[in-house]
C-alpha positions as CSV (number, residue, x, y, z in Angstrom):
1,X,128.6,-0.6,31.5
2,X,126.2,-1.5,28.8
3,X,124.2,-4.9,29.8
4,X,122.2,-7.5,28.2
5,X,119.5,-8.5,30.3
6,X,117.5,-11.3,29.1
7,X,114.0,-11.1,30.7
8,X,111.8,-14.6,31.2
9,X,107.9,-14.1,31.0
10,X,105.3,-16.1,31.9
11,X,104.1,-17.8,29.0
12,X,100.5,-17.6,29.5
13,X,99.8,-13.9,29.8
14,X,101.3,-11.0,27.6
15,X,103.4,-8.5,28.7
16,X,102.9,-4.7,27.6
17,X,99.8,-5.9,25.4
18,X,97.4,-4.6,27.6
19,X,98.2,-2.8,30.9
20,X,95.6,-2.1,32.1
21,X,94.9,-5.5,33.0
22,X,98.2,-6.9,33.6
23,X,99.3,-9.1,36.2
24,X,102.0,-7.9,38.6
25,X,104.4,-10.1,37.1
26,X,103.6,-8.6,33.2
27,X,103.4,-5.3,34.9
28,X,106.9,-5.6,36.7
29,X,108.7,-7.2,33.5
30,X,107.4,-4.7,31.1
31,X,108.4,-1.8,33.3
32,X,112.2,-3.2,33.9
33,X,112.2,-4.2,30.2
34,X,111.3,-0.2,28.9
35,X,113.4,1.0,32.1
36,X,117.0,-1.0,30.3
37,X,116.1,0.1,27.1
38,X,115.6,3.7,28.1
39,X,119.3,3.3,30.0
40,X,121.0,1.9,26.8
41,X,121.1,-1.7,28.0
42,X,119.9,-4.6,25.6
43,X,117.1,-5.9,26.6
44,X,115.5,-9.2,25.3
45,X,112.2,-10.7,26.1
46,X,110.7,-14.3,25.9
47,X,107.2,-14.2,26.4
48,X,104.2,-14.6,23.9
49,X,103.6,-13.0,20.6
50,X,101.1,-10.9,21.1
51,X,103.2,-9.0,23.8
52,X,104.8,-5.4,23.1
53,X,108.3,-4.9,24.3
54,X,110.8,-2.3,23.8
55,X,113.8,-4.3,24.0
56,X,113.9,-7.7,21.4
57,X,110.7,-10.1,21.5
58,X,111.4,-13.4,21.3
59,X,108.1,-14.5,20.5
60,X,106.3,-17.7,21.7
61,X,103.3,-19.0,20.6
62,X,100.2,-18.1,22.2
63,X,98.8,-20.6,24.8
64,X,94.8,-21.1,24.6
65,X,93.2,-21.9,28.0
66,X,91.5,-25.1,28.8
67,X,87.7,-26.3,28.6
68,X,85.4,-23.8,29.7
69,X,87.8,-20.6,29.6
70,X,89.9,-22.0,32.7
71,X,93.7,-21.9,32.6
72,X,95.4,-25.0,31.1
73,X,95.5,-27.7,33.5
74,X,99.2,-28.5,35.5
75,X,100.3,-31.0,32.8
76,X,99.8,-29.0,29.7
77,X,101.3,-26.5,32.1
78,X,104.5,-28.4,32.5
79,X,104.3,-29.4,28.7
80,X,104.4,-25.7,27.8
81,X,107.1,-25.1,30.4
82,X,109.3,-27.1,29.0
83,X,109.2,-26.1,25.4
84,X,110.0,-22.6,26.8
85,X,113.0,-23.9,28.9
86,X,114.4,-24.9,25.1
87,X,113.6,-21.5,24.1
88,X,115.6,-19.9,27.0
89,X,118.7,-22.2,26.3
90,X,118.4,-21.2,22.7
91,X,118.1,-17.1,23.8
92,X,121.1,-18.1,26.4
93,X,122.9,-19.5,23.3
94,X,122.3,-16.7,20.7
95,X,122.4,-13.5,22.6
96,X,125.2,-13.9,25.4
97,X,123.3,-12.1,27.8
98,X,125.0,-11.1,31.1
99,X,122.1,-11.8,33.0
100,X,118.6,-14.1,33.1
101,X,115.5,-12.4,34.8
102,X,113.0,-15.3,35.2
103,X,109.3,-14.2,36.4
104,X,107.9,-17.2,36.2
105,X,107.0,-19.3,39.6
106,X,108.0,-22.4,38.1
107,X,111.6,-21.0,37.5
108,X,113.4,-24.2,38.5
109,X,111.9,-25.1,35.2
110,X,113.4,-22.8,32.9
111,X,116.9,-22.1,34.4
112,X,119.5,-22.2,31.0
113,X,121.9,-25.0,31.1
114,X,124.7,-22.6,30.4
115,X,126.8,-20.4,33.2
116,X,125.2,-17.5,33.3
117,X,123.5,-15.7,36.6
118,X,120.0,-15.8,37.0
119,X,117.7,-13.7,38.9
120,X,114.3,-15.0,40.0
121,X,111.9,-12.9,41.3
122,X,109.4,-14.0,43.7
123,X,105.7,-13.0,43.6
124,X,104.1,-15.3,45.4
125,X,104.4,-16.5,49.3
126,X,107.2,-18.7,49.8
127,X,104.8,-21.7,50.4
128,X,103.2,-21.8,46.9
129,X,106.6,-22.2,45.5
130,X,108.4,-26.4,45.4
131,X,111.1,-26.4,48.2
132,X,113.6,-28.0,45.9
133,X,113.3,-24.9,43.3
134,X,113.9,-22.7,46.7
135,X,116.9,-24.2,47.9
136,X,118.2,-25.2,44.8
137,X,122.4,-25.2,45.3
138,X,123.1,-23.5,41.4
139,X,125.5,-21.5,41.6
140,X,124.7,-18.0,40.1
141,X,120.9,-18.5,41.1
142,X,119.7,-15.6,42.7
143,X,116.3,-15.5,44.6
144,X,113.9,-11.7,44.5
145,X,111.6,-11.0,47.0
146,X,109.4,-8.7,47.0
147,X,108.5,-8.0,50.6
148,X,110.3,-8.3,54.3
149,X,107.4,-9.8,55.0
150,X,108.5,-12.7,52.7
151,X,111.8,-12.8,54.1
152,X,110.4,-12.6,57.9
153,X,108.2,-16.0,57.0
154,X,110.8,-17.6,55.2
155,X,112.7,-21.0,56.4
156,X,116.6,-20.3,57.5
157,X,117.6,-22.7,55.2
158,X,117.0,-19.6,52.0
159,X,119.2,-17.6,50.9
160,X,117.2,-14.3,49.8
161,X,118.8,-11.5,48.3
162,X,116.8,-8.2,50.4
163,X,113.7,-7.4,49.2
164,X,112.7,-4.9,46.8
165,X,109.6,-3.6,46.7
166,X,106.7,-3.8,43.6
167,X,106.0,-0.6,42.5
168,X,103.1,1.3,40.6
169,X,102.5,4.3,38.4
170,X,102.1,7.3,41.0
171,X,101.9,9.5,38.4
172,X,99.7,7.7,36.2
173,X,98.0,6.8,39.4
174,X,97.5,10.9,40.5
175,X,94.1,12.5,40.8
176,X,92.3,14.9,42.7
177,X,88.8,14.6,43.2
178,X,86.5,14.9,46.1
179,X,86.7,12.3,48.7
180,X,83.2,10.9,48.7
181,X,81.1,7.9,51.4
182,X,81.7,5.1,50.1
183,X,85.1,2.4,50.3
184,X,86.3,0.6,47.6
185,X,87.6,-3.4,47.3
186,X,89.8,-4.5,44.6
187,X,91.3,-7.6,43.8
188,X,90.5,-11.5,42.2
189,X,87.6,-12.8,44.1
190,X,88.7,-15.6,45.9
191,X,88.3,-16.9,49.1
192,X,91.6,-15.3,50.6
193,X,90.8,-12.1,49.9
194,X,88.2,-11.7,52.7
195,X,85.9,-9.7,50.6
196,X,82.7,-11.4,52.9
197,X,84.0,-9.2,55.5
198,X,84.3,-6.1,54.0
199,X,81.0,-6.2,53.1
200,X,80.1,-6.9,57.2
201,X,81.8,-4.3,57.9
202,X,80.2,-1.6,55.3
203,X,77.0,-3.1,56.2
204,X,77.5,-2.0,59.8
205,X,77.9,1.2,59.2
206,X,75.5,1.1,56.2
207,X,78.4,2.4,54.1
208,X,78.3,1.9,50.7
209,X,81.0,-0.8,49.6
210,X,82.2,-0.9,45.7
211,X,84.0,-4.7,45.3
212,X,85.8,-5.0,41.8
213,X,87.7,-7.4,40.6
214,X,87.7,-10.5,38.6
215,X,86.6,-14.0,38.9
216,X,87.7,-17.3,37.4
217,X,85.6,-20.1,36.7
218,X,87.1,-22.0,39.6
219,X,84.5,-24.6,41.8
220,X,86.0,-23.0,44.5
221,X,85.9,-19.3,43.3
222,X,82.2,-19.3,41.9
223,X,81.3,-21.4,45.3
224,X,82.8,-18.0,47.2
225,X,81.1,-16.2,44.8
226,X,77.9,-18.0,45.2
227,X,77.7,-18.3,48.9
228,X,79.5,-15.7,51.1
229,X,79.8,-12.7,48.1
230,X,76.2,-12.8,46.2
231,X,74.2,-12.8,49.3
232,X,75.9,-9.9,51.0
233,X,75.5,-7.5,47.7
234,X,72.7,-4.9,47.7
235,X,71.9,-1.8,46.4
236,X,74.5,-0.4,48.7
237,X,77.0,-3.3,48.4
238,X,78.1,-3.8,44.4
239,X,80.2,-6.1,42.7
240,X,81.2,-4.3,39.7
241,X,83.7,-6.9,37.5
242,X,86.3,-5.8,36.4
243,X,86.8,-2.5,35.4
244,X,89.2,-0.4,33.3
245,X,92.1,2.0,34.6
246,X,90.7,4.8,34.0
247,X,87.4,3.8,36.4
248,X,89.5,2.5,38.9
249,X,91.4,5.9,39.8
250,X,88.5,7.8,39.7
251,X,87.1,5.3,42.0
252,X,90.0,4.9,44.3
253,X,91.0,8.3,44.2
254,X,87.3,9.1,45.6
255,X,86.5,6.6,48.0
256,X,87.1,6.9,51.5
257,X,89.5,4.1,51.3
258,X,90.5,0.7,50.4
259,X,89.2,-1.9,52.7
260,X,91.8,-5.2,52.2
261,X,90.8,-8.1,54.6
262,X,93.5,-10.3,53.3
263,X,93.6,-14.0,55.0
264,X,96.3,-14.4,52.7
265,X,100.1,-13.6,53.7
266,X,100.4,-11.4,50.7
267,X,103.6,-10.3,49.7
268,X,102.3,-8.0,46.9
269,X,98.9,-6.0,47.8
270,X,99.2,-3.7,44.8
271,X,95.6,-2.5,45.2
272,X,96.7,-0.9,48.3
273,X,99.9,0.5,46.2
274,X,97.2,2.3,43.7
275,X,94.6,3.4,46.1
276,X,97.6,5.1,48.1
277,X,98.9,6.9,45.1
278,X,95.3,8.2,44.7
279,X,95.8,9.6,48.3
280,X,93.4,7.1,49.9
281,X,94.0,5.1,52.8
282,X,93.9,1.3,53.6
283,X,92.1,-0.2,56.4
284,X,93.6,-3.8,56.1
285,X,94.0,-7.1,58.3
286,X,97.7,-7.1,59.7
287,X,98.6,-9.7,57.3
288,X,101.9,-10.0,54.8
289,X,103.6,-6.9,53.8
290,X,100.0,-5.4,54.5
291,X,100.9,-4.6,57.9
292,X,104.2,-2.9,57.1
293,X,102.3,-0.8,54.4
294,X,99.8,0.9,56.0
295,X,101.0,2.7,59.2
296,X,98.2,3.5,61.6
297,X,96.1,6.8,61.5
298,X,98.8,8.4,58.4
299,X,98.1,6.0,55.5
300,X,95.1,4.0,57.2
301,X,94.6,1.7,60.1
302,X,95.2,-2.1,60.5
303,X,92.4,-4.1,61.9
304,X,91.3,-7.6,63.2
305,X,88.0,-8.1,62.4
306,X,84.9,-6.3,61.0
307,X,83.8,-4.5,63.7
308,X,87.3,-3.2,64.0
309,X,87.0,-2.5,60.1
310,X,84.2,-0.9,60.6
311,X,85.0,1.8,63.3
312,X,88.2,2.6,61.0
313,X,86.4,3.0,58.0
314,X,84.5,6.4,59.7
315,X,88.3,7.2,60.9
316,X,89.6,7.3,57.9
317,X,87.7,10.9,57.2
318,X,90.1,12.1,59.1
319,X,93.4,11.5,57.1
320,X,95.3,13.2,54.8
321,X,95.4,12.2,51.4
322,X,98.9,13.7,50.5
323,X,99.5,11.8,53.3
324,X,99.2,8.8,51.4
325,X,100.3,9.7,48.3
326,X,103.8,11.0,49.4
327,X,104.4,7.4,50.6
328,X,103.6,6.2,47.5
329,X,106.0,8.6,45.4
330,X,108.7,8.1,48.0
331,X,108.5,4.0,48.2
332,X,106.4,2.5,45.9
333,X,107.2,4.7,42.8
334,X,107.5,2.2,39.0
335,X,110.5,4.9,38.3
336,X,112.0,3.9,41.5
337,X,111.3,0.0,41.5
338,X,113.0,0.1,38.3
339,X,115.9,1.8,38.8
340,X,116.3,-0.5,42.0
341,X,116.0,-3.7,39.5
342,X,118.8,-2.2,37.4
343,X,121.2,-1.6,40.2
344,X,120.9,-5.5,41.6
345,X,121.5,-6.5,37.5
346,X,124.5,-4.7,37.9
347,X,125.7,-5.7,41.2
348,X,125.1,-9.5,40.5
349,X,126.8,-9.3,37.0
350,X,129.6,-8.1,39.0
351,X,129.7,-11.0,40.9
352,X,128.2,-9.8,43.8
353,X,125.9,-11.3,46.3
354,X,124.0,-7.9,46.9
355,X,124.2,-9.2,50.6
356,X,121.7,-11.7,51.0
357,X,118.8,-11.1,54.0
358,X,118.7,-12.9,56.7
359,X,116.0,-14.8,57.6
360,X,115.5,-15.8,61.0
């Protein structure tokens, strides 16, 4: 059965305009998008104009940060928000489609007026999104995980439908070099992200410690920056920026391993996806779907503090990189992500429930 899958992006960032720095939300739509197209569904896309889809773009106009290169602020947010909610009821109108995919964390926002089901995806921790959008009573709404670990942490007044899993390019991803001393960290650089004590840790064991990643113009962010990141960094501990894809897998596929000291109950660490589809392991705090990712001494250890990061990075010598990268072909494959996403569009257009996940 042929569908038509209209797909809801986040208004503020392009999708399949440039991948290599994509957000897992671009990343994720662009991938289903292609995946429908390649499977003879229709695919349509709303997000903005300079996106490159392989389905129908519905273009909308680009939206231009706020003073100083910072995102817009949460009223011209909303403002934008709901100018794209018109735009969905108008796609809703016009194309019939059998199904809404919304990645957007303000979905409550942009749900279509009309009858149709809608699936939104979550990519956040349940706490970051408004409890009203989360137990909304719509009929046809359908709420996406992404983790167990979401589902574990949720309230038992959800209904989730059982997660499935981001996924990455393993075979984009795939490279063979020489494993070499030194660990790699990769993500925003933010206070969550526990970056200070990765750097402890390499320090300790005077490994050298490659941090990458970006950095808004956040108080907060460039307060991190300034005090616990900048006076950690030496010749042997780097912060590098941001860096392009084809740096990063060299990097990751050479380094010892990832070190992720999350504070944050992440739902989606997909650094630690890459670096184990470059065979490396991740030495990570026990936190969000972290600690069902890495399993001890095959695809790296979990930890508790630096000292326990920093005994595990001179373990990790020891592990097998095809280790790691077989989990990451067998779980956390794009192809298989995708094809997952297609089978729930399917089972939900058929009225289904795809057995919701309990949540005690």
């Amino acid at each position: 059965m042929a569908l038509t899958i209209l797909t809801v992006a986040s208004p503020f960032a392009p999708v399949g305009a440039d991948p290599e720095n994509e957000g897992t939300a671009e990343q994720v739509a662009g991938a289903i998008d292609a995946a429908l197209v390649r499977a003879g569904h229709r695919s349509v896309v709303i997000a903005p104009e300079d996106s490159a889809v392989a389905g129908t773009l519905i273009p909308l106009a680009r939206v231009h940060g706020g003073a100083h290169g910072q995102a817009p602020d949460e009223r011209a947010q909303a403002a934008v928000l709901r100018r794209v909610a018109t735009v969905v009821a108008g796609a809703v109108e016009d194309h019939a489609p059998d199904l809404v995919h919304i990645h957007v964390r303000d979905f409550d926002v942009l749900l279509p007026p009309q009858d149709v089901p809608v699936l939104a995806t979550l990519y956040l921790p349940l706490d970051r999104y408004r409890p009203e959008a989360l137990i909304s009573r719509r009929a046809k709404l359908h709420l996406q995980p992404v983790s167990a670990a979401q589902v574990r942490g949720a309230s038992p007044e959800l209904t989730l439908l059982p997660p499935l899993e981001i996924g990455v390019a393993v075979d984009r991803l795939h490279i063979r070099v020489p494993k070499r001393r030194f660990a790699v960290c990769l993500g925003d650089i933010e206070p969550e992200m526990g970056f200070h004590i990765a750097l402890d840790a390499a320090r300790q064991i005077d490994m050298q410690l490659l941090l990458c990643g970006g950095l808004s113009r956040g108080a907060e962010e460039q307060r991190y920056l300034q005090e616990e990141i900048r006076p950690r960094l030496d010749p042997k501990r780097r912060f590098l920026g941001r860096i392009g894809f084809g740096r990063k897998r060299w990097m990751l596929g050479a380094a010892r391993c990832l070190l992720a000291p999350s504070l944050l109950s992440e739902p989606t660490p997909v650094a630690a996806l890459e670096a184990l589809a470059c065979g490396t392991p991740v030495v990570a705090f026990p936190t969000g779907a972290l600690a069902d990712l890495v399993e001890p001494g095959v695809t790296g250890f979990l930890v508790k503090d630096a000292e326990e990061m920093a005994r595990a990075i001179e373990d990790c010598e020891g592990l097998d990189p095809d280790a790691c990268r077989a989990v990451a072909r067998a779980r956390y494959s794009l192809d298989g992500m995708t094809e997952r996403y297609l089978a729930r569009f399917e089972e939900l257009v058929a009225g289904g429930t795809a057995a919701a996940a309990g949540v005690a």
